[in-house]
C-alpha positions as CSV (number, residue, x, y, z in Angstrom):
1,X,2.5,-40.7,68.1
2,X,1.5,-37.1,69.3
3,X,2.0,-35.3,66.1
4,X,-0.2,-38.5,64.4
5,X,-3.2,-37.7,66.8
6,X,-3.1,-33.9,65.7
7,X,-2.8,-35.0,62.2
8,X,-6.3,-37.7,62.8
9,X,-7.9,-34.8,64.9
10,X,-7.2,-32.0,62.1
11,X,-9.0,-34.2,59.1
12,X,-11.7,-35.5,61.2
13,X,-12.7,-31.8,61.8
14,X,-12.7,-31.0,57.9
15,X,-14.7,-34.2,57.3
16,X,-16.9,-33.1,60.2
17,X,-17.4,-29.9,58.4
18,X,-17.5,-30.4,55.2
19,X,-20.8,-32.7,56.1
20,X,-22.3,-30.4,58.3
21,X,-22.1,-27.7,55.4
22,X,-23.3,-30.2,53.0
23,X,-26.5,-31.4,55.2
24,X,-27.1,-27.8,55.5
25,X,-27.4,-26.7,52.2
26,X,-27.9,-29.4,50.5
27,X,-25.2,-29.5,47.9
28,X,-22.3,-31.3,47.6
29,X,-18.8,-29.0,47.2
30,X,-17.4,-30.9,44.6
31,X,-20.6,-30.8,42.8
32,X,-21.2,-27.3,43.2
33,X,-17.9,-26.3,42.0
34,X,-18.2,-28.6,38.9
35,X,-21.7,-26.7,37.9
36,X,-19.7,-23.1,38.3
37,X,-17.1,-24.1,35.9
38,X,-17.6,-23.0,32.2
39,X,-17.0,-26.6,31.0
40,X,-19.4,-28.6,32.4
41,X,-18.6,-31.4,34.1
42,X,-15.0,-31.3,34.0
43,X,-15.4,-33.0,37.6
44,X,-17.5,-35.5,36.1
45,X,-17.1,-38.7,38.9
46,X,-16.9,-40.4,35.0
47,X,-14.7,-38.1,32.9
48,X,-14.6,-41.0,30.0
49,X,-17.8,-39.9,29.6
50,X,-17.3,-36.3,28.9
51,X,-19.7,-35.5,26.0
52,X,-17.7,-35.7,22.6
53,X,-18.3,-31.6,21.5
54,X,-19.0,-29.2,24.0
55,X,-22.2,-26.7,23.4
56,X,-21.3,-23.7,22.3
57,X,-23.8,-22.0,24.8
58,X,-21.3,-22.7,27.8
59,X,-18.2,-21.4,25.9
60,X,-17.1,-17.8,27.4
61,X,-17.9,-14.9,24.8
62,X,-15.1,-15.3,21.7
63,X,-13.5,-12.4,19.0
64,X,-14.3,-12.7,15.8
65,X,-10.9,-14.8,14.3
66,X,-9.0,-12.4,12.5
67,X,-8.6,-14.9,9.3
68,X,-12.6,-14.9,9.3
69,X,-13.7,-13.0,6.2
70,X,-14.9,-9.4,6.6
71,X,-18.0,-9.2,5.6
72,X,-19.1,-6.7,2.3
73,X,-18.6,-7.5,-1.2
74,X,-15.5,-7.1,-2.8
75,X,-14.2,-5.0,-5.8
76,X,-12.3,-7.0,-8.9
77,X,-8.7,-5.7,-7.5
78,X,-5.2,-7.2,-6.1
79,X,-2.5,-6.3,-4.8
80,X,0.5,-5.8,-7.0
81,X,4.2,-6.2,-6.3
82,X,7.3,-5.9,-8.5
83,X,9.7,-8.1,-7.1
84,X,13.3,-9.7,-7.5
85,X,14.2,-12.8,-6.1
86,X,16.8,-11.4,-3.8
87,X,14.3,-9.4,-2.5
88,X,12.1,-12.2,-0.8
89,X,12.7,-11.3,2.9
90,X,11.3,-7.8,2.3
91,X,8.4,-8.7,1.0
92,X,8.0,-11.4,3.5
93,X,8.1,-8.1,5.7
94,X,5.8,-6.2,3.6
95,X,3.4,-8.9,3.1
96,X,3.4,-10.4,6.9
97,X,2.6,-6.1,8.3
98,X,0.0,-6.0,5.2
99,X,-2.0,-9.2,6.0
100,X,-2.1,-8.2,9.7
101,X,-3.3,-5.0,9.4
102,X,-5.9,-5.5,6.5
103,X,-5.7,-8.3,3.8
104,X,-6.1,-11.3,6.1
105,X,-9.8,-10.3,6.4
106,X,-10.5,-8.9,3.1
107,X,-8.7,-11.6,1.2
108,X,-8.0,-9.8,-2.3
109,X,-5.4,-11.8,-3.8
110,X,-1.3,-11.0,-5.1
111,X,-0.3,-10.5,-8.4
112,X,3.6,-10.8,-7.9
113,X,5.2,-9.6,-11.5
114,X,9.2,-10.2,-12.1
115,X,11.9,-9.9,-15.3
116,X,13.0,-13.1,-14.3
117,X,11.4,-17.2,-13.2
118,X,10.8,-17.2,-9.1
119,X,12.5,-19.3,-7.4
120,X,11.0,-22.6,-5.8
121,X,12.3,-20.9,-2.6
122,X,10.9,-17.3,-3.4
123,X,7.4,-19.2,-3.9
124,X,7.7,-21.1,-0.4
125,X,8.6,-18.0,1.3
126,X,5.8,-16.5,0.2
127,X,3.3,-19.4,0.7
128,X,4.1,-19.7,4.1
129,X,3.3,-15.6,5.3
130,X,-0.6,-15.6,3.6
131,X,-2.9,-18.1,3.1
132,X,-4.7,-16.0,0.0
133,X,-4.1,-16.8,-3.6
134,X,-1.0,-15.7,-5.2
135,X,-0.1,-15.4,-8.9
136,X,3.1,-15.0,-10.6
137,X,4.0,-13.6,-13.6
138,X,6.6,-13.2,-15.9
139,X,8.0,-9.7,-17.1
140,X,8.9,-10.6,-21.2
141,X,10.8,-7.7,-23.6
142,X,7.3,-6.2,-24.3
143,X,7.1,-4.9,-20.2
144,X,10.6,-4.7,-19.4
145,X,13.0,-3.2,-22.2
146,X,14.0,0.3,-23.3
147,X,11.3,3.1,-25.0
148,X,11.2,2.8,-29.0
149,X,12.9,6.2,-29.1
150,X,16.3,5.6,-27.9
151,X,19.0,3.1,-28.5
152,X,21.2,0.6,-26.0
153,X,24.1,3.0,-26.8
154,X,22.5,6.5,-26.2
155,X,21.8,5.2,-23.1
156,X,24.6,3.7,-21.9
157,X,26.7,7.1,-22.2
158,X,23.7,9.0,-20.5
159,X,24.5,6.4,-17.4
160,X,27.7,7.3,-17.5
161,X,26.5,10.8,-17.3
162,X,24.1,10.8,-14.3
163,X,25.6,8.4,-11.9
164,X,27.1,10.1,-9.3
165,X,24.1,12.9,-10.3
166,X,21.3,11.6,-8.3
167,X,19.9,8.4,-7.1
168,X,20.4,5.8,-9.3
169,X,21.7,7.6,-11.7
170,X,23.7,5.2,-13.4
171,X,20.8,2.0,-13.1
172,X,19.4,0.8,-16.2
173,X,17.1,-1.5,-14.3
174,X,15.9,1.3,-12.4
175,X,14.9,2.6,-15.9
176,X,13.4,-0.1,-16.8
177,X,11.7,-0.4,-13.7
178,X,9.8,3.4,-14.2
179,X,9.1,3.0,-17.7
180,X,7.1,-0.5,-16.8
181,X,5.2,1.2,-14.0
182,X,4.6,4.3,-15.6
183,X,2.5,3.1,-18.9
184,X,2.7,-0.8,-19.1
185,X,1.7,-2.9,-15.4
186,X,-1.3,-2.7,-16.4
187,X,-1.3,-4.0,-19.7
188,X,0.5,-7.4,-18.1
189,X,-1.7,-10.4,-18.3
190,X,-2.9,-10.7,-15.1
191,X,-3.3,-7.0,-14.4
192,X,-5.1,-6.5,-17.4
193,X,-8.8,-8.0,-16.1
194,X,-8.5,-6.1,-13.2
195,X,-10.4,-2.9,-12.4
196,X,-8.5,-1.1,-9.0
197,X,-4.9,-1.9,-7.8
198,X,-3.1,-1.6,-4.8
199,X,0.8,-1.3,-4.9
200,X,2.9,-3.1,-2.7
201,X,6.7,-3.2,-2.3
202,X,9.4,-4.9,0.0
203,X,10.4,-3.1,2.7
204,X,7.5,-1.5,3.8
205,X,5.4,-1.0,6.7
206,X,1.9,-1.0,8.0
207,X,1.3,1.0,11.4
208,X,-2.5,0.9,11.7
209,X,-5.5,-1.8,11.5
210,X,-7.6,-1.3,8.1
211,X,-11.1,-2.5,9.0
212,X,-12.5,-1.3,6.0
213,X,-12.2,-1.6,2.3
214,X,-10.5,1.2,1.3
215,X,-11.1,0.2,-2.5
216,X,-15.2,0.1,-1.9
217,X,-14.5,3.1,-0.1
218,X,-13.1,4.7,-3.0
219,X,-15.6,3.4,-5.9
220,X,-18.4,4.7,-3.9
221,X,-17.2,8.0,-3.3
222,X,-16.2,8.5,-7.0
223,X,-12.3,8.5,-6.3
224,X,-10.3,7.3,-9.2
225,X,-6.6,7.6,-7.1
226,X,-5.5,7.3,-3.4
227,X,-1.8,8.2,-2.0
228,X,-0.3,8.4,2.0
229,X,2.8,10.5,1.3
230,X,3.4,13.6,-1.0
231,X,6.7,14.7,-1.7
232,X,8.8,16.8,-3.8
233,X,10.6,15.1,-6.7
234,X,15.0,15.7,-7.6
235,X,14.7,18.2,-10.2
236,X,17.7,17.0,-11.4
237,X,16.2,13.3,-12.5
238,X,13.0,14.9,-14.2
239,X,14.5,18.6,-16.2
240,X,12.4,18.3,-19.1
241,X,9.7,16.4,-18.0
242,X,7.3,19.7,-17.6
243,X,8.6,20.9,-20.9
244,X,7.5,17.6,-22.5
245,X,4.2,17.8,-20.3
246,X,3.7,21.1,-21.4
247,X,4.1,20.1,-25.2
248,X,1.6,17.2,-24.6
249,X,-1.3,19.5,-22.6
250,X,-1.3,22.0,-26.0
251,X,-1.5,19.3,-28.5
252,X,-3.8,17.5,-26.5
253,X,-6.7,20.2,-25.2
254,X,-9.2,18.2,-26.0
255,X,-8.3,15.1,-23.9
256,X,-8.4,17.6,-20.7
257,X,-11.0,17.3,-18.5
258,X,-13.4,21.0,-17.8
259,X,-11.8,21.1,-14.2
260,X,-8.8,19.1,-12.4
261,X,-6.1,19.1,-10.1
262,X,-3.5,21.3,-12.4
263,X,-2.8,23.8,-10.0
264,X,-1.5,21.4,-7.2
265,X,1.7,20.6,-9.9
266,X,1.6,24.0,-11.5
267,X,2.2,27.3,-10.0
268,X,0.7,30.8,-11.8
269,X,4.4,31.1,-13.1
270,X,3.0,27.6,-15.2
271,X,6.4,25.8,-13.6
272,X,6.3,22.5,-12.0
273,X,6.3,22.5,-8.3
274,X,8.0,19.1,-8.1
275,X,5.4,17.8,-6.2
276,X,4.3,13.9,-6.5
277,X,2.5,11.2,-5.1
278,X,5.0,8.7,-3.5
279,X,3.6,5.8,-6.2
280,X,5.2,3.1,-4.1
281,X,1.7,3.1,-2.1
282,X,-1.1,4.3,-4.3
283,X,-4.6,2.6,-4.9
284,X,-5.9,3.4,-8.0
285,X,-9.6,2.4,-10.2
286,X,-7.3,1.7,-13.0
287,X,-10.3,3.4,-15.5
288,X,-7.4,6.1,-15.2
289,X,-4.5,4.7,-16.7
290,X,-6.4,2.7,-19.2
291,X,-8.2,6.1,-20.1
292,X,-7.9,7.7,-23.8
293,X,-5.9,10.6,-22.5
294,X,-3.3,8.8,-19.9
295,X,-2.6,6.5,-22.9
296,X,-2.0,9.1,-25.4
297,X,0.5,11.1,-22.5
298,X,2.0,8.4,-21.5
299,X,3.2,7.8,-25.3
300,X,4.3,11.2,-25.3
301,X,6.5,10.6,-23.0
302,X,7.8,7.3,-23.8
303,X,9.0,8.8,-27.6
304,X,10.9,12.1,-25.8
305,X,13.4,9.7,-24.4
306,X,13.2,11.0,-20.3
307,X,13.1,7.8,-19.2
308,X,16.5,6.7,-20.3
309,X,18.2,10.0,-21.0
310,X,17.0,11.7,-17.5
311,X,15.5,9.1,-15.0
312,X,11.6,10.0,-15.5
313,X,10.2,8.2,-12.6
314,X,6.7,6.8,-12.5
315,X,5.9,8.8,-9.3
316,X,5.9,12.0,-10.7
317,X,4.4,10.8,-14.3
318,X,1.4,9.1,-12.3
319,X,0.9,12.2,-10.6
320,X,0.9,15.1,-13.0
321,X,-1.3,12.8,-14.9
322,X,-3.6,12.0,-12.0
323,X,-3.4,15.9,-11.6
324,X,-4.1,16.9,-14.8
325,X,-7.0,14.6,-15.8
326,X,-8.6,14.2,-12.3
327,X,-11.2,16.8,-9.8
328,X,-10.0,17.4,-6.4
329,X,-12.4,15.0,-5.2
330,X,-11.5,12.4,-7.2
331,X,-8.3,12.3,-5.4
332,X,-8.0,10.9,-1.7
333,X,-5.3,11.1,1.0
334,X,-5.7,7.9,2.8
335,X,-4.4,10.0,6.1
336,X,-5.4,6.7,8.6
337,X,-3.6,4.7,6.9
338,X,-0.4,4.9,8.7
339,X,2.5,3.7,6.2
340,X,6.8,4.3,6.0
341,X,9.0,3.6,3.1
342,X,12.4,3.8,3.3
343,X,13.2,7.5,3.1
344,X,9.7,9.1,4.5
345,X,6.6,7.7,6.9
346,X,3.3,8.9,7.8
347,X,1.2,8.4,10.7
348,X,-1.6,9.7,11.5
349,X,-1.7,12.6,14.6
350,X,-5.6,12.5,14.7
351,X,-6.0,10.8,18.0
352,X,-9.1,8.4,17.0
353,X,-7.4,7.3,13.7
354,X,-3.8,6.8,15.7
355,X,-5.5,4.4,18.6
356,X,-5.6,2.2,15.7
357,X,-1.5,2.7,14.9
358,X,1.7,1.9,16.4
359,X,4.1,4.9,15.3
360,X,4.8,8.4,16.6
361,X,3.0,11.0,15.0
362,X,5.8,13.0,15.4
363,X,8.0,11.5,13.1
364,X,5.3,11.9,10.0
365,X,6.7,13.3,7.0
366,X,3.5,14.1,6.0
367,X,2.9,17.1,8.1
368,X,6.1,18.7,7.5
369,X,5.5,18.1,3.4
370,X,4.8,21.6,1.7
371,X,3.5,19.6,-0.8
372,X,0.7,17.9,1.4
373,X,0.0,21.2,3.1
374,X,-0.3,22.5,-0.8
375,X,-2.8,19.5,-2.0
376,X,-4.7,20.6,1.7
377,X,-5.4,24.1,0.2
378,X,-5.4,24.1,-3.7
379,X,-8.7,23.9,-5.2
380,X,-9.8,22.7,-9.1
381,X,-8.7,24.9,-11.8
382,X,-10.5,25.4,-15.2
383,X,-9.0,24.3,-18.3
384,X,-9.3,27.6,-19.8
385,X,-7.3,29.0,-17.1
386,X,-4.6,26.1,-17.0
387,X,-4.2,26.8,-21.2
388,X,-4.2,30.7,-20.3
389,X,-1.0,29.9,-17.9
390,X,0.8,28.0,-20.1
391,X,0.4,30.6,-22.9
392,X,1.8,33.0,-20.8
393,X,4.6,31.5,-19.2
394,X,7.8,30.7,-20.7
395,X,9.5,27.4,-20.8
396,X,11.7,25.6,-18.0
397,X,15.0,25.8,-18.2
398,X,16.1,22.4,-20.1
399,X,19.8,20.5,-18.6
400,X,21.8,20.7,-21.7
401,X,24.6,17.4,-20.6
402,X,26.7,19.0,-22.8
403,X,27.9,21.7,-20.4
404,X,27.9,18.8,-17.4
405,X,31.8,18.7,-16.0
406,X,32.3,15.4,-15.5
407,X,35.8,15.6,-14.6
């Protein structure tokens, strides 16, 4: 009975109080509190009759959702991926990094290319990481098969020649593959309509937030080609490929632009320096490769049999080209964009672009590459003196398979 009394006392003082305040002041608490809470009457004394949609003027302040459009007009580009099957939870990788970091604002769609049907379960995978359009196509003999110039057989003993070589050495689909994206992606049927690209591939990543367009970027700037990493090609897998370069640029003076990159692929010795643009990421106003003078090179190449008999890959074909028929400033190192394919990343050191990245600036290729440090310096050279090197300079030595000891 004496701990009920204290219990009786105790809540007749709160009552007590709880009036006293309210006379006071002339609110009541639970009113007061319901007022101060940023959905009204959430204390209602009627909560069935909570109005049906809440003004947005008592919402707390709200981000932008990320799948809201960005606003700015678009170019007539996509993203482009060559893809196998099997390779469907890399590009669900690639893809899921990629939208989160830029395309789940900007929207552009996929254009996902392979030599063989997708799967019904490639398709869902896919479906199910972006919520942009998607188109498939199919690679037929006219994208994916060997150059006119050599034969099945040739070929084949060449393989057996350069496997153990270099990297994939012995990998006619590998051939394939750089042949393809060398002259003919963007002949394909749904790459054709296009004007810019951007190249994807499995296994990538994405470090930084892209809130910008980096195609409009480059149209109105007058850039024609854009790369992250630039390194130095296997000598072994590209031995006459300057030779055959060299044979092109002195048939061909008149396709050659008044000024252009040569000198960032050519020394004064008129050798190749082995540098490239890592193609796996490049974004490019495909004007270039549709151009009178990439065409006519690329065909070069495609009859002197590199691609099959050496492994001519289309890093180092986009880039001499790019070098050859493009000004300095027509070519743009997308340095914020932080980026890693297997083998190499770069991310950026500059502190404003890396508060936008996850990844250690010291682990960037990039600033290591002499080949970056070499675009960084190298200024245009004149066509007269580009021709006046050449003249001058003998030929590269050219890997005679003959003398190979393959025992």
């Amino acid at each position: 009975m004496y701990k009920l009394g204290i219990l009786v006392f105790v809540v007749l003082v709160v009552y007590t109080t709880l009036h006293i305040a309210s006379t006071v002041f002339e609110t009541n608490p639970a009113s007061s509190l319901a007022n101060n809470l940023p959905f009204k009457n959430v204390l209602s004394p009627n909560p069935a009759k909570l109005p049906e949609d809440l003004s947005v003027g008592v919402l707390p302040p709200a981000r932008i959702s990320y799948d809201e459009p960005a606003p700015g007009e678009r170019v007539n580009g996509a993203i482009v991926v060559l893809v196998r099957n099997s390779e469907l939870d890399g590009l669900r990788k690639s893809m899921r990094m990629f939208e989160d970091r830029f395309n789940r604002r900007f929207k552009y769609p996929y254009v996902l290319l392979n030599d063989q049907n997708f799967t019904q379960e490639f398709r869902d995978g896919i479906a199910a990481i972006t919520k942009n359009e998607v188109r498939y196509g199919i690679l037929d003999e006219n994208f994916w098969n060997y150059s006119p110039s050599v034969t099945p057989e040739e070929t084949e003993l060449k393989l057996q020649v350069n496997k153990n070589r270099y990297l994939y050495g012995g990998s006619l689909s590998y051939r394939f593959m750089c042949r393809f994206q060398s002259g003919l992606f963007y002949k394909h049927p749904l790459v054709r309509s296009l004007d810019w690209y951007w190249r994807l591939e499995p296994d990538v990543e994405y470090y930084c937030d892209i809130d910008y367009d980096p195609f409009v970027y480059m149209r109105d700037n007058g850039m024609k080609y854009g790369f992250t990493i630039a390194p130095r090609e296997g000598r072994r897998t590209v031995e006459t490929l300057w030779n055959t370069t060299r044979t092109w640029i002195k048939a061909n003076t008149h396709l050659l632009p008044a000024q252009s990159l040569a000198n960032w692929v050519m020394g004064t010795d008129g050798h190749y320096h082995l540098c490239h643009f890592w193609s796996n990421f490049e974004i490019v106003d495909l004007s270039l490769y549709r151009s009178e003078a990439y065409e006519s090179y690329f065909n070069h190449l495609d009859n002197a049999q590199g691609f099959f008999y050496e492994r001519w890959g289309d890093a180092p074909v986009h880039s001499i080209a790019a070098a050859l028929l493009l000004k300095k400033s027509e070519v743009h190192w997308f340095e914020d964009i932080g980026y890693k394919h297997p083998g190499n990343m770069h991310c950026p050191r500059d502190p404003a672009m890396h508060a936008k990245c996850v990844c250690d600036p010291g682990k960037s290729y990039t600033y290591r590459s002499a080949c970056q440090t070499r675009f960084a310096k190298v200024n245009n050279m004149a066509k007269e003196r580009l021709l006046q090197i050449l003249d001058n300079s003998e030929f590269e030595y050219r890997y005679n398979p003959a003398k190979v000891d393959t025992s």
